[in-house]
C-alpha positions in Angstrom: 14.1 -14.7 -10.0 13.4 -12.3 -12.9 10.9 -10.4 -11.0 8.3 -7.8 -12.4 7.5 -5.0 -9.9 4.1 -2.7 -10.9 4.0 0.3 -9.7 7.8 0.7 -8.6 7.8 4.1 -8.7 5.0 4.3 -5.8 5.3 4.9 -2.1 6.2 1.2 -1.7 7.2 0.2 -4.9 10.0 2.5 -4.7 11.4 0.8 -0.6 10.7 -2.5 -2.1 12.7 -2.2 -5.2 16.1 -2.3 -3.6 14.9 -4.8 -0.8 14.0 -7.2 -3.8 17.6 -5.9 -5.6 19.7 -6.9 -2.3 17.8 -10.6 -2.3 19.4 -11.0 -5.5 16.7 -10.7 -8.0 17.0 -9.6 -11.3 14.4 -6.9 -10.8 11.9 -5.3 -14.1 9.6 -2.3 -13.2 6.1 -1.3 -14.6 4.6 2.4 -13.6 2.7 4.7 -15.4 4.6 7.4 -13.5 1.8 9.5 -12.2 3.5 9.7 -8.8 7.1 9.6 -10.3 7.8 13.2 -9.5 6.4 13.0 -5.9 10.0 12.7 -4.2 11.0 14.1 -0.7 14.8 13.7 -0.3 17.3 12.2 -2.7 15.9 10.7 -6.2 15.3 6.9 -5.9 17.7 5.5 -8.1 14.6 2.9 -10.1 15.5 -0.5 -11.9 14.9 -0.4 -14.8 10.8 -0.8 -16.2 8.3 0.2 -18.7 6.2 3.2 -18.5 3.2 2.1 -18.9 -0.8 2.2 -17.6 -1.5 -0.7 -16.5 -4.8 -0.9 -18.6 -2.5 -1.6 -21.4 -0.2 -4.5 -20.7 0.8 -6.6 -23.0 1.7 -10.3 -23.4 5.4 -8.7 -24.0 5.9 -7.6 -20.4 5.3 -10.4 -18.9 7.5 -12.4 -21.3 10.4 -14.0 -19.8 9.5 -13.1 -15.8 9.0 -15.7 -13.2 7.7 -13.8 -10.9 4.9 -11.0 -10.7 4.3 -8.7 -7.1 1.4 -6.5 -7.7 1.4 -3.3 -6.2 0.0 -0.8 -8.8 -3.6 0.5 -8.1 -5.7 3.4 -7.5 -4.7 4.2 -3.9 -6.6 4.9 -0.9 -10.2 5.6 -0.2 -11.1 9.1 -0.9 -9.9 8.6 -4.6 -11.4 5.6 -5.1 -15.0 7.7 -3.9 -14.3 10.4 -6.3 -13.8 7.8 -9.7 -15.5 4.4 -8.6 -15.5 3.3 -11.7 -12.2 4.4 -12.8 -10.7 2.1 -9.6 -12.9 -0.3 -10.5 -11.5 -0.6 -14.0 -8.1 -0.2 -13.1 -7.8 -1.9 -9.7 -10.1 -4.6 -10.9 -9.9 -5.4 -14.3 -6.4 -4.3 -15.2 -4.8 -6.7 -12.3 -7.0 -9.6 -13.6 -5.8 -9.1 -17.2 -2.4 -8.9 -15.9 -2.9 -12.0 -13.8 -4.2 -13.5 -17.1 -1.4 -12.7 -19.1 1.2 -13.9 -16.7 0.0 -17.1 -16.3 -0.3 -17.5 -20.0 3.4 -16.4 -20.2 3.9 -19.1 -17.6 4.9 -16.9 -14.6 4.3 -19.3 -11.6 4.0 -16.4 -8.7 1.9 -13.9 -8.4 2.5 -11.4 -5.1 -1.1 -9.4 -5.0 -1.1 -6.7 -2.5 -4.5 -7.3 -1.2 -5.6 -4.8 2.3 -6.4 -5.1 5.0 -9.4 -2.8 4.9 -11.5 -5.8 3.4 -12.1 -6.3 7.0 -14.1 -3.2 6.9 -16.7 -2.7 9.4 -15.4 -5.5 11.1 -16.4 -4.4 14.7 -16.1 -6.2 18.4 -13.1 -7.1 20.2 -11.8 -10.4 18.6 -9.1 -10.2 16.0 -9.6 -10.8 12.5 -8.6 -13.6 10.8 -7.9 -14.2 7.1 -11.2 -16.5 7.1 -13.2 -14.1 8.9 -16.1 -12.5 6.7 -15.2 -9.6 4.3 -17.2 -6.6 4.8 -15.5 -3.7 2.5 -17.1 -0.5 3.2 -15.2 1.7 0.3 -14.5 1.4 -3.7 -11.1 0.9 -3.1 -11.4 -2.2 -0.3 -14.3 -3.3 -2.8 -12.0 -3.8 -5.8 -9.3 -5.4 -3.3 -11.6 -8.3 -3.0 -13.2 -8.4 -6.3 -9.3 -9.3 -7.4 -8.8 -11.7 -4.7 -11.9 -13.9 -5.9 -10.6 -13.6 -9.6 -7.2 -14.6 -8.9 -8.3 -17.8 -6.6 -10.3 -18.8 -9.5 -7.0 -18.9 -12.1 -4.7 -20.4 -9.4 -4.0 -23.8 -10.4 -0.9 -26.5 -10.4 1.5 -24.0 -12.3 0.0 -20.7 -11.1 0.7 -19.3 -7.3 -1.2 -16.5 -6.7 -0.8 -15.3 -3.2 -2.8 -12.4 -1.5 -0.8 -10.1 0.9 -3.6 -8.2 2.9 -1.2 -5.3 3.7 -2.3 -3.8 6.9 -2.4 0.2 6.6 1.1 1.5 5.5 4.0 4.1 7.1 7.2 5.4 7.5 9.1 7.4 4.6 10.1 6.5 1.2 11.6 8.7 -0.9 8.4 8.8 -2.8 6.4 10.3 0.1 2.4 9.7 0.3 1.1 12.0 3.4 -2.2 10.9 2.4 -1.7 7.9 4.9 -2.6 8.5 8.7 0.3 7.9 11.0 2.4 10.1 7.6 -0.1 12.4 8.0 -0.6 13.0 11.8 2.9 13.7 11.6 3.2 15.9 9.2 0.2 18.6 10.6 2.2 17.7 13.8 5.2 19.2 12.4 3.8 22.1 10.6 1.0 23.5 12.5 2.5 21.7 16.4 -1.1 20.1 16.1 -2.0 16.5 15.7 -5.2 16.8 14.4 -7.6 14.0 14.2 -10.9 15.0 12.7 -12.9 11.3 13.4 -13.3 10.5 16.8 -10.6 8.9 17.7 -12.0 5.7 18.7 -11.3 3.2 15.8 -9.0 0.6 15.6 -6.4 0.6 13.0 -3.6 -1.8 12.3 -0.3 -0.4 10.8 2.7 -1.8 9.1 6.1 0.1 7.9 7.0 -0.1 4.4 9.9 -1.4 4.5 8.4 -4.6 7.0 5.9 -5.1 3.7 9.0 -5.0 1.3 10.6 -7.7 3.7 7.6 -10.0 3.6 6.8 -9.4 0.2 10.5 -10.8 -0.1 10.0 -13.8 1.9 6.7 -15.0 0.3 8.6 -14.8 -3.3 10.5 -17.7 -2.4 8.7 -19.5 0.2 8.0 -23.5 -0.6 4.7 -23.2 -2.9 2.6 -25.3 -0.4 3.1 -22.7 2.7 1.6 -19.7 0.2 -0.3 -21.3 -2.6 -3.6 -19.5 -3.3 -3.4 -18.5 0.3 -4.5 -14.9 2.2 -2.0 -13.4 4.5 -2.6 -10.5 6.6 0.5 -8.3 6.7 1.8 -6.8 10.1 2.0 -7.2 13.6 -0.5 -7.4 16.6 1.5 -5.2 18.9 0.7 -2.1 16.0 -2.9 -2.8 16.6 -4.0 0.7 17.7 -6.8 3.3 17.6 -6.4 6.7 15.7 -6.6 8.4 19.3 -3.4 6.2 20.4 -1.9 6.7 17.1 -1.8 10.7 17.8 -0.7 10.2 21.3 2.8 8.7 19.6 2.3 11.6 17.2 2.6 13.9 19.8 5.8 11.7 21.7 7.7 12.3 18.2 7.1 15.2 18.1 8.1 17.6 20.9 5.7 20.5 21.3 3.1 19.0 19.3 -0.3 18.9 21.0 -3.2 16.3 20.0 -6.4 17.4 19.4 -9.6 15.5 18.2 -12.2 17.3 16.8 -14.9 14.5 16.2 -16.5 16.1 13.1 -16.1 13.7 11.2 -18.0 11.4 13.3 -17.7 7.8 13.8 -15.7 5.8 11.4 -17.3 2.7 10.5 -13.5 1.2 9.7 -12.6 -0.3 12.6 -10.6 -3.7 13.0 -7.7 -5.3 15.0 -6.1 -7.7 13.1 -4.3 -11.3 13.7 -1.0 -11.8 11.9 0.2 -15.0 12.9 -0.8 -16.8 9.8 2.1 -15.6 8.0 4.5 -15.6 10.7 3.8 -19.8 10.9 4.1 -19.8 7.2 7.2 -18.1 6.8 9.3 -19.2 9.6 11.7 -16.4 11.4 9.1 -13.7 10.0 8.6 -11.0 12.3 7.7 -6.9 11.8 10.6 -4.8 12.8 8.7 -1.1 12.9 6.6 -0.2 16.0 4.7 2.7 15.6 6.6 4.7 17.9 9.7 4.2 16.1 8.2 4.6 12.6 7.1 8.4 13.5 10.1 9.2 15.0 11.3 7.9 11.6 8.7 10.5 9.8 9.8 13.7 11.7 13.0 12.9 11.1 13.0 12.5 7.7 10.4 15.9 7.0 12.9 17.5 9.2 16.1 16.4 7.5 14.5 17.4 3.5 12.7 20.6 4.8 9.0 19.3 4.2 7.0 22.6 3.6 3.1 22.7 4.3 2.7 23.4 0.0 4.2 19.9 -0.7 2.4 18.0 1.8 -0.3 19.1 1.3 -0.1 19.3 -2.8 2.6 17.3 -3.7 2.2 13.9 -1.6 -1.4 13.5 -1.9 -2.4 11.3 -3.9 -5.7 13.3 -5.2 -4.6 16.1 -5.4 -1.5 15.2 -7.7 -3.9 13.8 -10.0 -6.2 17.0 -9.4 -3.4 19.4 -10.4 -2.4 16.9 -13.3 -6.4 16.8 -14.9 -6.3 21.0 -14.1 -2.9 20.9 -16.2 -4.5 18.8 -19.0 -1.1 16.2 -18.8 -4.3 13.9 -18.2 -7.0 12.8 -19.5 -10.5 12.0 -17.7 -9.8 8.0 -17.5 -6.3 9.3 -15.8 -4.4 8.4 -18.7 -1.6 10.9 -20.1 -2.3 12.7 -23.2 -0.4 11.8 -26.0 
């Protein structure tokens, strides 16, 4: 397939990119590059795309693809508080447009990366299903589902929109975010030989490595249109089900030296969800998450090891806010988050 990617130069746009390339697709990016520069390691070697916000797609870059996956968005909670509105407009009404547009181009799939933190304040034991209730608790989870209902309403006999409800993401890409727990646990780990927790410890989290989301991103793409059509998925595996205090405990394993300490000042966080996966693993036969959590931090200190990760760039150059801080401070953008011409 001739496949547009948004946001390929992203934390997982830029793993997912060469999955989709070794599949065989034909493979057409779409970034407005705010994170381009935010590379730990070797350069990613990008297909080739248009640099563009996603505010301002046109008909034209849709023209001629078969297939849209959807990653580009505002990312993560605490920047989604500080601009509601801007993650709102852009994680909301841009993806809808786009959905709109492709569609009207006659682009049959559409790959939304959906979250599993529409679960929100879940709560209990059980594990959540893709029917269960939504209770987003953030901006950010808010907009997720505000897309979902959109898309479901422009899904019809031509139009496959499919909504991947990524659990929470980690392991390395060469475009680092260390804004993302298990990343970020390992990081302080590594730095400052403390893996420091500042809630209580006590939520549960589901995880998934990046590369296991490029993989099923991947399989849904060309998967028979009844087993995904206008259908939610939740993305990952039970058996990386885990609180935040478990989490740091295989922190601390990765990391020799390292000790764990919880602070609880932070208090209780009302996110707190295990979730079931096997909806995806019936509908895409064979399916199944490679990355335990173990592994994937092992993975992390590795990798900050191996491209001499220094406390400056974690804490400046891979987070996501403050990127976009130092870029407003700079004047590069504007206050919608747009660069100035």
């Amino acid at each position: 397939m001739r496949v547009l990617l948004t946001g390929h130069q992203g934390y997982l746009g830029t793993v997912m990119a060469p999955v989709l390339t070794a599949a065989g697709h034909d493979v057409v990016g779409l970034d407005a590059g705010l994170f381009a520069d935010s590379v730990l390691g070797e350069p990613p070697a990008d297909p080739p795309g248009h640099r563009v916000d996603l505010r301002d797609v046109t008909a034209d870059h849709v023209a001629g693809v078969d297939a849209v996956i959807h990653l580009a968005a505002l990312s993560n909670d605490p920047l989604g508080s500080l601009a509601p509105e801007l993650t709102y407009d852009i994680n909301h009404h841009a993806s809808v447009r786009l959905a709109r547009l492709a569609r009207d181009a006659g682009v049959r799939r559409f790959l939304y990366a959906s979250t599993c933190s529409v679960y929100g304040a879940a709560g209990g034991d059980d594990l959540v299903g893709e029917d269960a209730p939504l209770r987003p608790v953030t901006p950010y989870a808010e907009s997720k589902v505000r897309v979902e209902d959109d898309l479901h309403a422009l899904a019809d006999g031509d139009f496959t929109p499919v909504f991947m409800r990524n659990a929470t993401a980690f392991g390395y890409s060469p475009r680092l975010r260390a804004d993302i727990v298990l990343n970020n646990l390992v990081g302080h780990a590594l730095l400052s030989g403390e893996v420091l927790v500042l809630s209580d410890g006590t939520p549960w989290r589901p995880l998934v490595h990046a590369a296991d989301i490029a993989r099923a991103f991947t399989a849904a793409l060309t998967a028979p249109r009844e087993a995904v059509h206008d259908r939610a998925f939740n993305i990952g595996s039970e058996t990386n089900n885990v609180t935040v205090a478990e989490i740091a405990e295989q922190v601390a394993e990765a990391v020799p030296g390292s000790k764990v300490r919880i602070t609880g000042e932070n208090g209780a966080d009302p996110r707190s969800y295990r979730v079931d996966f096997s909806r995806f693993r019936a509908a895409i036969p064979g399916f199944d998450i490679e990355w335990s959590v173990k592994r994937g931090a092992l993975e992390l200190a590795d990798a900050y090891q191996k491209f001499g990760l220094t406390k400056e760039d974690f804490d400046q150059r891979f987070t996501r806010l403050a990127v976009l801080r130092a870029a407003s401070d700079a004047g590069t953008v504007d206050d919608t988050l747009r660069w100035r011409r």
